[in-house]
Residue, then its C-alpha position, 0 to 999 in steps of 0.5 A: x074117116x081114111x082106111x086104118x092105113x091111111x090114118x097110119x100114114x097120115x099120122x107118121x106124116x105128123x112125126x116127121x121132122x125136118x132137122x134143120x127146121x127143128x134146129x131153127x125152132x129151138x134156137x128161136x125158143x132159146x132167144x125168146x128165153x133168154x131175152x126173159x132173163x135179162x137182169x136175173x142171177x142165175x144160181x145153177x146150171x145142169x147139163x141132164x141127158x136131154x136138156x139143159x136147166x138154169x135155175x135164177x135167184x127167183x127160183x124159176x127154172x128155164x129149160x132148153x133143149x135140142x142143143x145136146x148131141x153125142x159129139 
């Protein structure tokens, strides 16, 4: 085990994200998603502060993220 320092770099080495590799990510999960819900009724769609939650006749919720932003 690495110094209390080491550790603390090593652990903002974890947190670090690259914007357009978690772009890519989100945009991937989405599809996955999406491709799920091929042939359900959606019954709701809300638009919360960090996330955005369609509801389907079946009553599953399908949460996506990182689509939101201040602009």
């Amino acid at each position: 085990m690495g110094t209390v320092n080491e550790r603390i770099d090593e652990l903002l080495h974890l947190i670090e994200v690259e914007p357009d590799a978690l772009r890519e990510a989100e945009f991937a999960q989405a599809a996955s998603i999406l491709e799920t819900m091929v042939g359900k009724t959606v019954t709701s769609a809300e638009i919360e502060d960090t996330r955005i939650v369609i509801t389907t006749a079946d009553g599953n919720k399908y949460f996506f993220y990182g689509f939101l932003g201040l602009d």
